[in-house]
C-alpha positions as CSV (number, residue, x, y, z in Angstrom):
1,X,6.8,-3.7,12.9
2,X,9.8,-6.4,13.2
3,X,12.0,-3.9,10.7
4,X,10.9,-1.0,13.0
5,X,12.6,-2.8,15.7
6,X,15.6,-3.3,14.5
7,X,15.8,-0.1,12.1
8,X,13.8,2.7,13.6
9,X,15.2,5.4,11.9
10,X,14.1,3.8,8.0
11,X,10.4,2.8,8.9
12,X,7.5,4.3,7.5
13,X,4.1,2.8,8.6
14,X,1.2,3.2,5.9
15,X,-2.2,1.2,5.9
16,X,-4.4,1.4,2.6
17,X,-7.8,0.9,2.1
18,X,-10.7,1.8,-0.2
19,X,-12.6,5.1,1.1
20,X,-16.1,3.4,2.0
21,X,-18.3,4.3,4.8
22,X,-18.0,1.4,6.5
23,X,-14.2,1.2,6.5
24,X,-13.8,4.6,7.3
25,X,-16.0,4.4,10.7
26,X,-13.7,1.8,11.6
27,X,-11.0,3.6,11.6
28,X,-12.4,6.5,13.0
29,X,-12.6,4.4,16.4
30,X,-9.0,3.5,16.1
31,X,-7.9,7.1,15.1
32,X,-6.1,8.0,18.3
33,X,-4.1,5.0,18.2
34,X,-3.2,5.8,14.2
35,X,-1.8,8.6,15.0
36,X,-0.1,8.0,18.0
37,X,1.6,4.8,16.2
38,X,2.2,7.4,12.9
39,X,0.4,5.7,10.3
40,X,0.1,7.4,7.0
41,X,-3.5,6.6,5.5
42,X,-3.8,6.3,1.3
43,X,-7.9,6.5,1.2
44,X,-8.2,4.9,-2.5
45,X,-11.1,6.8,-4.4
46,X,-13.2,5.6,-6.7
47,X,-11.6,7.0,-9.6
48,X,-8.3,5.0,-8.4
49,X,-6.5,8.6,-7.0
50,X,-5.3,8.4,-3.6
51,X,-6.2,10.6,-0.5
52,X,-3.6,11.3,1.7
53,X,-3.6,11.9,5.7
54,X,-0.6,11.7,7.8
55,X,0.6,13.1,11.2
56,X,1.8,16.8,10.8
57,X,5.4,16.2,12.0
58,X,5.4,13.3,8.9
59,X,5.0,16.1,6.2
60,X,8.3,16.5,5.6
61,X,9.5,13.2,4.8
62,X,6.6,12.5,2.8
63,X,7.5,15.7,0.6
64,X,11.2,14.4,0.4
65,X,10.3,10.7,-0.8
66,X,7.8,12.8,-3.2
67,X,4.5,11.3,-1.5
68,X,3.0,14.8,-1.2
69,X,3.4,18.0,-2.7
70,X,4.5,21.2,-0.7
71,X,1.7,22.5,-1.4
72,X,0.0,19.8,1.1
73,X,-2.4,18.9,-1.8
74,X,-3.3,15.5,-0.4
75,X,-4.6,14.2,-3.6
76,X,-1.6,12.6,-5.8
């Protein structure tokens, strides 16, 4: 969040975690404050693929630093 400061225009915030029950309910409290901060969220499966959720207005530059597909297949 320090780089944000001084660079607001290059920052991308992601957080990572396994995709467990127990993590995901506590994120689910925190959900409103995710987005409104712009997090992007890699959900690790179990298989070691990654699921992908981001704030709509985020799609874009996650297609152009080839994150995501166009096709908004959130699985890469």
């Amino acid at each position: 969040m320090e780089y944000q400061t001084k660079n607001p225009d290059n920052c991308l915030f992601v957080m990572a975690n396994p995709d467990i029950p127990r993590i995901r309910s506590r994120v689910e409290r925190i959900a409103k404050s995710i987005e409104l901060l712009g997090f992007v969220q890699f959900w690790v499966q179990e298989d070691r693929t990654l699921k992908i959720e981001y704030p709509n207005y985020l799609e874009c530059t996650l297609i152009n630093l080839g994150v995501i597909n166009k096709e908004r297949n959130n699985e890469q």
